[in-house]
N, C-alpha and C positions, 0 to 999 in steps of 0.2 A: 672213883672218878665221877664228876658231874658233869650230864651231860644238860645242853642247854638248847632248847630249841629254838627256831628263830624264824618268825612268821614270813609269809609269802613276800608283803610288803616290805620287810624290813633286808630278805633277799634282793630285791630290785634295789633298793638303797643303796645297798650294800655295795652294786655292780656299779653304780653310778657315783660313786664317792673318787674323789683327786687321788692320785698317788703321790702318797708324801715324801716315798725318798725315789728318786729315779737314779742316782749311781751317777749322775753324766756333769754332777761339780766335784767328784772326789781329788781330781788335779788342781782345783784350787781358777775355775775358769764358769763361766754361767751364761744363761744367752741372752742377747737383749728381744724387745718383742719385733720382729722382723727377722731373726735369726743367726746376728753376727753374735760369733762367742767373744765374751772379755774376760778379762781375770777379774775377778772378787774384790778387787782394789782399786778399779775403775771409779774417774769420777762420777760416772750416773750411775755407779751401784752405791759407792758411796751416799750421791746425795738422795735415793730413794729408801737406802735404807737409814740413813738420820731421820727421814720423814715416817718411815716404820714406827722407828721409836718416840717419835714424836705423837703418832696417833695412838700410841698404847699408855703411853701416859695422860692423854685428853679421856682414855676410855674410864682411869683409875679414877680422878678427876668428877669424873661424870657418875662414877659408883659410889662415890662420897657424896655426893651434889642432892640435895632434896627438889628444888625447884623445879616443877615440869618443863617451864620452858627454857631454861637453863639447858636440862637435860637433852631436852628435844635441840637446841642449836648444837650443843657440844656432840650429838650424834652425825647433825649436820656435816659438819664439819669434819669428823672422821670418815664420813663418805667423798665429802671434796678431794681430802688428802689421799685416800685411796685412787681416786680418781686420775689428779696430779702423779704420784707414784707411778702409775701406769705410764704415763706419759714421758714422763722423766727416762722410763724404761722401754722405749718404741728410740730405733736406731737411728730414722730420719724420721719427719715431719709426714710423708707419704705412709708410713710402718702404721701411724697412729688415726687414720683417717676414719675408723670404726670405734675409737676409746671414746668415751664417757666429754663431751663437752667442758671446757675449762672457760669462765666468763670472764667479763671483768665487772657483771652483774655479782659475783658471788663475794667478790671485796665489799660490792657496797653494802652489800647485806649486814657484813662487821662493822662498817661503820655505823651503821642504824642501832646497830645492838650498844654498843660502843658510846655513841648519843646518849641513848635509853637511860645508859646505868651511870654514866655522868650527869644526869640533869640529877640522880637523888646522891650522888656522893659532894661531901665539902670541897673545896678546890685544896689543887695540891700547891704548896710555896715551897718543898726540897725535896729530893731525893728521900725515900721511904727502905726501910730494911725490910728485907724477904720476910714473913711470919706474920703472926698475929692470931692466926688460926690455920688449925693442920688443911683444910682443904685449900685457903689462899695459898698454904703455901705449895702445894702440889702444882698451882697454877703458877707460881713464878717459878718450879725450876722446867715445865713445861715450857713457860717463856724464853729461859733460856736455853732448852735446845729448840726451840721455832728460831730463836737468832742463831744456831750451828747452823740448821738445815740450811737458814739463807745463806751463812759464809760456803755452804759446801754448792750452791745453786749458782753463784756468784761466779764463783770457780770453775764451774763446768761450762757456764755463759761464754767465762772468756775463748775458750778453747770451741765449744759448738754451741751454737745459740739457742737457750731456751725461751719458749716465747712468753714475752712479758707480765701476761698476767697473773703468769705461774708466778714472777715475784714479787708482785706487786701483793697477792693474798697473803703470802708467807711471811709479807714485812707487814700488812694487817692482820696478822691472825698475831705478831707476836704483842703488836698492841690491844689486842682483845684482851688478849690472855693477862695481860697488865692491871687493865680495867677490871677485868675480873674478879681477880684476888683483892683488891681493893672493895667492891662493891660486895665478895662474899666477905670479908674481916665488917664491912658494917652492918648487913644486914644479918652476922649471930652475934655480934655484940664483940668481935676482937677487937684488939689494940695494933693499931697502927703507928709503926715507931718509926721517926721521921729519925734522918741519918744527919747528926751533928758532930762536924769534924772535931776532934779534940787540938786543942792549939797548945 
């Protein structure tokens, strides 16, 4: 048997660490943050957790990504969506009045970035196919779950209202992510393949 000892410090950690399984979704039910329980199929568990998957894919993205400030916005921006997430998941408007700030300063930010890396890419004249390079392409299919997470944002809008600027980033972040993979395929030297119908 090997025993292992585990310093004073790392005892207090220890006591202070989240409990990852609590037993109280095992009926297939979860609570929002204010306290009403929903089923797992609810539209704001849904659209917070499209938005889950959508920042775990920004993180992959960002581990492939050499450029510091690249790096540094796509971290950004995983903090945003964590941020929104929360929000998403507060029951009313009043549940959320302690969560993390949602601007509509934080769209413009994407649009500046977005600016940036347009002024050094060629102009686009048609529709472009996914690829060219493995990290752009990480970026367009992140794009396209930023366009789920808005069809699932959309969805819950209609029914209780989300407030706006939540959609307004998530329909700029899916054009960021656009720009992105474009300005990564030029700046390592991919090939960008423009989509011509076949007739």
């Amino acid at each position: 048997m090997v025993v292992t000892s585990v310093k004073p410090q790392e005892k207090s950690l220890k006591r202070k660490n989240m409990k990852i399984y609590t037993k109280t979704g095992d009926q297939g039910e979860t609570s929002l943050i204010g306290g009403k329980r929903v089923a797992k199929d609810h539209p704001r568990i849904e659209a917070y957790g499209d938005m889950d998957e959508l920042k775990c894919w920004i993180g992959l993205i960002r581990d492939h990504e050499e450029d510091i400030r690249i790096k540094k916005i796509l971290l950004d921006i995983q903090d945003r969506l964590f941020s929104i997430e929360s929000h998403l998941a507060a029951e009313n408007p009043s549940a959320a009045t302690h969560l993390p700030p949602v601007s509509a300063d934080h769209a413009k930010i994407l649009e500046q970035e977005i600016d940036l890396m347009n002024e050094a890419l060629p102009s686009l004249s048609s529709f472009i196919l996914p690829g060219g390079h493995a990290t752009a392409s990480l970026c367009h299919v992140a794009r396209t779950i930023c366009r789920r997470v808005e069809r699932r944002v959309i969805a819950l809008h209609r029914s209780e209202p989300v407030n706006p600027v939540i959609l307004e980033y998530i329909n700029r972040l899916s054009d960021y992510l656009f720009v992105l993979a474009r300005f990564i395929t030029y700046t390592y030297g991919g090939t960008e393949t423009p989509w011509l119908p076949k007739r």
